[in-house]
N, CA, C and O atoms as CSV, one atom per row, in Angstrom:
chain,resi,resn,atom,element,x,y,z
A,1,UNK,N,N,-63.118,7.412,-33.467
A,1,UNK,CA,C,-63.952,6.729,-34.415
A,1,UNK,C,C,-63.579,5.252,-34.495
A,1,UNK,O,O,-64.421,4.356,-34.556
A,2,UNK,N,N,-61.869,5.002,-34.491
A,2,UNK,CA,C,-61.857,3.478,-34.292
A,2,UNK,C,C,-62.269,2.655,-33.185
A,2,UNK,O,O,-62.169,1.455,-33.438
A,3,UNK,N,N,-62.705,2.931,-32.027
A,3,UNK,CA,C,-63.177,2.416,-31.097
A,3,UNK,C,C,-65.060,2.410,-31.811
A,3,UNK,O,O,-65.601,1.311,-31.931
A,4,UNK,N,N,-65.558,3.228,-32.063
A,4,UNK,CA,C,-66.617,3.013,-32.256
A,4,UNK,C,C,-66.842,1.539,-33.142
A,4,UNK,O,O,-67.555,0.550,-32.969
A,5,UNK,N,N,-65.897,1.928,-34.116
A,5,UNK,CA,C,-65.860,0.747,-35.493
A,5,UNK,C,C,-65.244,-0.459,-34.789
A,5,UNK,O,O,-65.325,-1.588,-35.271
A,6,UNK,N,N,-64.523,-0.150,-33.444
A,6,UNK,CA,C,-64.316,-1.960,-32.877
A,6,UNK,C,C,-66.159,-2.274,-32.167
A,6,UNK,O,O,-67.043,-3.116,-32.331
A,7,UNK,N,N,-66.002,-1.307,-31.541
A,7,UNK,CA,C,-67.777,-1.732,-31.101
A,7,UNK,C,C,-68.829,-2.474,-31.830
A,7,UNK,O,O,-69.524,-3.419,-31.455
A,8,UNK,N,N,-68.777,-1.554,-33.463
A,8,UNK,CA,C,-69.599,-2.354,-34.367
A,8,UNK,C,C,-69.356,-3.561,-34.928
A,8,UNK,O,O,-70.236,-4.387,-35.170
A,9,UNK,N,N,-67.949,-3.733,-35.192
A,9,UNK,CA,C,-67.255,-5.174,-35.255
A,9,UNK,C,C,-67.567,-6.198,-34.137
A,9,UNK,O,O,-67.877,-7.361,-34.393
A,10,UNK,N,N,-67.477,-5.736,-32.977
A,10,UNK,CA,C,-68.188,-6.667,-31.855
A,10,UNK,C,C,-69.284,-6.852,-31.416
A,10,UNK,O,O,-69.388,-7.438,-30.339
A,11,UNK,N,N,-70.132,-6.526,-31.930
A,11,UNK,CA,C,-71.784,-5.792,-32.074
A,11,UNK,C,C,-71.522,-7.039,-33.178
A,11,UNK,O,O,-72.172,-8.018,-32.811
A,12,UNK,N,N,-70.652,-7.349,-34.615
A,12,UNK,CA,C,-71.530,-7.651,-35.747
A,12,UNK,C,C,-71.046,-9.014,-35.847
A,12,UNK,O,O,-71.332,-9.773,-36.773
A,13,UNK,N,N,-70.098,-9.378,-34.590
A,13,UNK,CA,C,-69.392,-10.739,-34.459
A,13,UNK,C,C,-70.360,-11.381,-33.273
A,13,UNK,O,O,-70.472,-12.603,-33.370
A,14,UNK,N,N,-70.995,-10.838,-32.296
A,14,UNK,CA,C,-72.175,-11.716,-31.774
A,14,UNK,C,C,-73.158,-11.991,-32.436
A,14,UNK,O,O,-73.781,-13.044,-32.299
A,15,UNK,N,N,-73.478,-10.990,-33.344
A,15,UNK,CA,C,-74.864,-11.180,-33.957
A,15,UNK,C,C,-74.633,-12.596,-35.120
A,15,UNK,O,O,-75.501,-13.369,-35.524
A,16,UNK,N,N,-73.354,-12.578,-35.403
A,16,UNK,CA,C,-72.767,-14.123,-36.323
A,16,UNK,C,C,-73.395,-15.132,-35.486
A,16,UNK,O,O,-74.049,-16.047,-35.986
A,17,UNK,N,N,-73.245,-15.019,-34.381
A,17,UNK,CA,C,-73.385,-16.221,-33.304
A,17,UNK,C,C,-74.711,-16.395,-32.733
A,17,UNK,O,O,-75.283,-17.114,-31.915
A,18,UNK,N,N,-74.878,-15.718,-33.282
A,18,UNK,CA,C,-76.907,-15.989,-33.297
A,18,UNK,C,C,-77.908,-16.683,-34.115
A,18,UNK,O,O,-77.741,-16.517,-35.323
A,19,UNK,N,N,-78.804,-17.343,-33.810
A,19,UNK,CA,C,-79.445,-17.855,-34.993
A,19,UNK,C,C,-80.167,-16.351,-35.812
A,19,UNK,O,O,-81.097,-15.859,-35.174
A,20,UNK,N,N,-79.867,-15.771,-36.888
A,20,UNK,CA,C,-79.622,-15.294,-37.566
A,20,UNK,C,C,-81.255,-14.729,-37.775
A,20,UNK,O,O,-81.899,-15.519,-38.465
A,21,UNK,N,N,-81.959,-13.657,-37.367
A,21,UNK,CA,C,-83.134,-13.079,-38.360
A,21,UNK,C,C,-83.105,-12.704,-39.552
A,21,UNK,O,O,-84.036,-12.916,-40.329
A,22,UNK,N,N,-82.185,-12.182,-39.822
A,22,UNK,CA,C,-81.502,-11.425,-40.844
A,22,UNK,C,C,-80.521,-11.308,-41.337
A,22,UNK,O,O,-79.632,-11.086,-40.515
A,23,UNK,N,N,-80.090,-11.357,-42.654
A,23,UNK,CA,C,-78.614,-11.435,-42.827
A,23,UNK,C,C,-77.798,-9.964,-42.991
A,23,UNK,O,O,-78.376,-9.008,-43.509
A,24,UNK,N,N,-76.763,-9.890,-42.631
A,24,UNK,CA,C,-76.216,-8.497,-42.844
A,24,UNK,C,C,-74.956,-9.208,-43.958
A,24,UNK,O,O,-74.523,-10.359,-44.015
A,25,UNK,N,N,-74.525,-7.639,-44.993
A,25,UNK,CA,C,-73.614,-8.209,-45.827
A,25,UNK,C,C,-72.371,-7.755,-44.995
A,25,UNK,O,O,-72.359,-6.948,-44.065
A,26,UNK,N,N,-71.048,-8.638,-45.678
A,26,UNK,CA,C,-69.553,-8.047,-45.144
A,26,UNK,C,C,-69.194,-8.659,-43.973
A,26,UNK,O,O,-68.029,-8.702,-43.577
A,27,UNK,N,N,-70.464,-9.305,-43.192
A,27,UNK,CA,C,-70.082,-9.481,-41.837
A,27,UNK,C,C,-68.556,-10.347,-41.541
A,27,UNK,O,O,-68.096,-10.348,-40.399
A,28,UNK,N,N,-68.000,-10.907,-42.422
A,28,UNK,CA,C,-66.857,-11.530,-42.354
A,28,UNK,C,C,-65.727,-10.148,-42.063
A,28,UNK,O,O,-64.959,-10.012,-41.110
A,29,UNK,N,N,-65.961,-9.155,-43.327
A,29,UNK,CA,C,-64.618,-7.934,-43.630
A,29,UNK,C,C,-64.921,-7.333,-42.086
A,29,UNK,O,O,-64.013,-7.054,-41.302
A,30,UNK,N,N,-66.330,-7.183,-41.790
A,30,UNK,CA,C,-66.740,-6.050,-40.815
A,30,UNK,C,C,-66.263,-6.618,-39.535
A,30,UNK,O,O,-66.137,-5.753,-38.669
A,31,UNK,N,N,-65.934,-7.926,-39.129
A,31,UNK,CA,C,-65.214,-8.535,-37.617
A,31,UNK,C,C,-63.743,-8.418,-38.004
A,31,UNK,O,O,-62.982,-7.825,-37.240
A,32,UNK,N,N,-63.218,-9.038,-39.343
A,32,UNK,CA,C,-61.974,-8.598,-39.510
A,32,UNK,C,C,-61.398,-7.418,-39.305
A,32,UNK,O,O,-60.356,-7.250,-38.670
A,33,UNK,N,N,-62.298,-6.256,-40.028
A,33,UNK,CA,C,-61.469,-5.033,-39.625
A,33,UNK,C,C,-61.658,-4.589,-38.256
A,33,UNK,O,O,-61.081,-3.568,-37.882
A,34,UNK,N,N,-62.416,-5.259,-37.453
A,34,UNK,CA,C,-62.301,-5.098,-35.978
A,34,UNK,C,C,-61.207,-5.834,-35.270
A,34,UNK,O,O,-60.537,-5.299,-34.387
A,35,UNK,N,N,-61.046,-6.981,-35.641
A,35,UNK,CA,C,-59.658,-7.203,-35.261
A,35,UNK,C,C,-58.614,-6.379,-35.489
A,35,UNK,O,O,-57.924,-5.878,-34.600
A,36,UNK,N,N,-58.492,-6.242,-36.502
A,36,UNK,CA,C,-56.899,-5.119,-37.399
A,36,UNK,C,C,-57.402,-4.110,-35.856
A,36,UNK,O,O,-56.703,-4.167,-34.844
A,37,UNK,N,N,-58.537,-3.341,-35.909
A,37,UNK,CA,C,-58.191,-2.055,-34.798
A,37,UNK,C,C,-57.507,-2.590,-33.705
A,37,UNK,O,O,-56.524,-1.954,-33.325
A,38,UNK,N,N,-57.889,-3.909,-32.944
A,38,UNK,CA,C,-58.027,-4.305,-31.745
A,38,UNK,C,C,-56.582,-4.688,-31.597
A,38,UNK,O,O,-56.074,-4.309,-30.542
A,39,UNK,N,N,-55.852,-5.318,-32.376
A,39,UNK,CA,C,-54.648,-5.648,-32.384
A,39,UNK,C,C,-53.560,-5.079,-33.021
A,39,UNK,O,O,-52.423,-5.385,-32.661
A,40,UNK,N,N,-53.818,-4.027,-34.220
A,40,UNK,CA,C,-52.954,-3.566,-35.516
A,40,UNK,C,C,-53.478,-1.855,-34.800
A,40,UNK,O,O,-53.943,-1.101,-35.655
A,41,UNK,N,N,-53.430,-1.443,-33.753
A,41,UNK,CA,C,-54.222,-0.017,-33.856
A,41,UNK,C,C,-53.028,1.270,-34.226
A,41,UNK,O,O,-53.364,2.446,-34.360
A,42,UNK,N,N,-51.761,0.832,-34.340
A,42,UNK,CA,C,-50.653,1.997,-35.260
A,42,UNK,C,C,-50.827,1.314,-36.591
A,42,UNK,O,O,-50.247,2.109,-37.332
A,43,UNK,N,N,-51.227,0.418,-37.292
A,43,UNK,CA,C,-50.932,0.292,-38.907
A,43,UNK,C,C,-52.988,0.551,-39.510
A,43,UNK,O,O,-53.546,-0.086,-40.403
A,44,UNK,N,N,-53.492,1.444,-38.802
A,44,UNK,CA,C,-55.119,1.462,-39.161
A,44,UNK,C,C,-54.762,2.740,-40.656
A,44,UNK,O,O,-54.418,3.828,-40.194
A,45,UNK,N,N,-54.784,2.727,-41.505
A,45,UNK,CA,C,-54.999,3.719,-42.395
A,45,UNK,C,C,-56.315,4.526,-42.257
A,45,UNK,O,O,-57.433,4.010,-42.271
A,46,UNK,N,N,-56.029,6.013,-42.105
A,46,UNK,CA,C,-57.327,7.034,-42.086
A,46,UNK,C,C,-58.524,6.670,-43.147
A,46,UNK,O,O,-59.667,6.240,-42.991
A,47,UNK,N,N,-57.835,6.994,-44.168
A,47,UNK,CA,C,-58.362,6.824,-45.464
A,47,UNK,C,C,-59.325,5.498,-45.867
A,47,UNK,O,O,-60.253,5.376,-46.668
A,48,UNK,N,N,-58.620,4.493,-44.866
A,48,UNK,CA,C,-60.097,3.521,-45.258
A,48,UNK,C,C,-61.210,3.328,-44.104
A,48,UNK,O,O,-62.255,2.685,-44.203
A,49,UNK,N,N,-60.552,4.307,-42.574
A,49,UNK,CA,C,-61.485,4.637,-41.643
A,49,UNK,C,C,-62.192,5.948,-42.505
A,49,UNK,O,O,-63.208,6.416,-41.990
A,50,UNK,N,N,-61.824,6.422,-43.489
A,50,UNK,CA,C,-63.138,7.322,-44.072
A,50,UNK,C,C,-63.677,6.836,-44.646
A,50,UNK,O,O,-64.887,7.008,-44.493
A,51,UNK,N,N,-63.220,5.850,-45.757
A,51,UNK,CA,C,-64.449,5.260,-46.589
A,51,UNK,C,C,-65.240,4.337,-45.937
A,51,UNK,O,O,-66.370,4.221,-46.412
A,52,UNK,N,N,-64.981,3.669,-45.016
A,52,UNK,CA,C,-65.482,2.876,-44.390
A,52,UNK,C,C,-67.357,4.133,-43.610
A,52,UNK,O,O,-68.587,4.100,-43.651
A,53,UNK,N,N,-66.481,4.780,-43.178
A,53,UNK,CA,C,-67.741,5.620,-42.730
A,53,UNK,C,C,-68.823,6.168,-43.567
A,53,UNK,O,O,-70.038,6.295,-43.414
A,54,UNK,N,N,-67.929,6.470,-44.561
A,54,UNK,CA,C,-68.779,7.269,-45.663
A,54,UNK,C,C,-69.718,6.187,-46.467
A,54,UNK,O,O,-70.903,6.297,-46.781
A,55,UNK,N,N,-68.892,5.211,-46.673
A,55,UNK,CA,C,-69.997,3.957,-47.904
A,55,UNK,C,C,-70.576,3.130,-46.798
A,55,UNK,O,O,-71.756,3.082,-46.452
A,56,UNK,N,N,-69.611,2.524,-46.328
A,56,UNK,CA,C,-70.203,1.041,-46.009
A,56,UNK,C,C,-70.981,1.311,-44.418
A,56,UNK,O,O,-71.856,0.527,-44.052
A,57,UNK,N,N,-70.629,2.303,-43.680
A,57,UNK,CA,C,-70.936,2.128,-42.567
A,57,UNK,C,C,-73.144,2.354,-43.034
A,57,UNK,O,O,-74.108,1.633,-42.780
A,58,UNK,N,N,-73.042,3.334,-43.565
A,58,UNK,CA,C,-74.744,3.499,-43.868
A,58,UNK,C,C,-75.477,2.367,-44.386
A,58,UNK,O,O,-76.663,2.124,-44.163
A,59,UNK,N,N,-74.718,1.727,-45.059
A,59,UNK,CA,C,-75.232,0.020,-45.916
A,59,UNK,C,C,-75.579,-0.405,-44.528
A,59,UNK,O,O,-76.740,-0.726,-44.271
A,60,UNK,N,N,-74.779,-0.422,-43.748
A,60,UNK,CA,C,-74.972,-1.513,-42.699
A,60,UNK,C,C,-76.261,-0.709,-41.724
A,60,UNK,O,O,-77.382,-1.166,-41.501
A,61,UNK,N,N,-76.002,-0.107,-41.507
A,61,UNK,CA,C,-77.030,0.334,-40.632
A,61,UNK,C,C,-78.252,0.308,-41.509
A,61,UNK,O,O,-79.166,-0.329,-40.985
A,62,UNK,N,N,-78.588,0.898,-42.890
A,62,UNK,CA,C,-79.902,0.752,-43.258
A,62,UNK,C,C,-80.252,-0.843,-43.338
A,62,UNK,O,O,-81.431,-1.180,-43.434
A,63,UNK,N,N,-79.164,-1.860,-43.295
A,63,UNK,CA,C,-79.686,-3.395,-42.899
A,63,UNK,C,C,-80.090,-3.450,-41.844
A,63,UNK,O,O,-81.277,-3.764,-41.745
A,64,UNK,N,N,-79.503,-3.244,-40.893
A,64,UNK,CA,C,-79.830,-3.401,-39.959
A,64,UNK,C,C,-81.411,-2.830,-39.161
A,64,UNK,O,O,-82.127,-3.454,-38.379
A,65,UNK,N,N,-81.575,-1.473,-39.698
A,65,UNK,CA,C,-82.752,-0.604,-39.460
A,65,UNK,C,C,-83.842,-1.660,-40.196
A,65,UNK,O,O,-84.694,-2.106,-39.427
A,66,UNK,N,N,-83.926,-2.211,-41.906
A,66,UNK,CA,C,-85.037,-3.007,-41.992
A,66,UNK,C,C,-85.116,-3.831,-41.432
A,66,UNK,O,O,-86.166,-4.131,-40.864
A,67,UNK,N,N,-83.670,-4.767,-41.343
A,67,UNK,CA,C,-83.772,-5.878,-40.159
A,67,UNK,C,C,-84.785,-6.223,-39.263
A,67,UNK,O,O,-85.466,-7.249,-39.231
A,68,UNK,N,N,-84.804,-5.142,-38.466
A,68,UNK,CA,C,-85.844,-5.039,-37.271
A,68,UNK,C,C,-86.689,-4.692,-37.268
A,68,UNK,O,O,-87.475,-4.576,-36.328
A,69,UNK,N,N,-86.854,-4.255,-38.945
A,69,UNK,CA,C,-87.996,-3.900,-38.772
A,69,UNK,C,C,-89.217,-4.736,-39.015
A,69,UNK,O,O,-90.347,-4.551,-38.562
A,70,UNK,N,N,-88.680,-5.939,-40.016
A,70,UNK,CA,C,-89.447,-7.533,-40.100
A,70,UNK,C,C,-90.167,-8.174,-38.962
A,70,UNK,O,O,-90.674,-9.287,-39.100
């Protein structure tokens, strides 16, 4: 699952670098905690790779889903 969540972190750190359609929220926490995996991957706590999945990961994707859909 942490590889996925570096994917979306690198997925949500190009899309920074874009002129922007849409704004997504967090995008600052959401490249940071892709770093922590990419470099910190023995100090990752489970527990906020669950909440992370459980709350925030659906926020982002239902942005992203209206996003495109404009």
């Amino acid at each position: 699952m942490e590889r996925q969540l570096s994917i979306v972190g690198e997925a949500v750190n190009n899309y920074r670098k874009l002129e922007e359609q849409f704004e997504l929220t967090n995008t600052r926490q959401i490249v940071s905690f892709r770093n922590r995996i990419i470099h910190s991957y023995d100090n990752i706590d489970d527990a906020i790779v669950w909440t992370i999945l459980q709350k925030h990961l659906p926020k982002l994707k239902g942005e992203a889903e209206n996003g495109l859909k404009q």
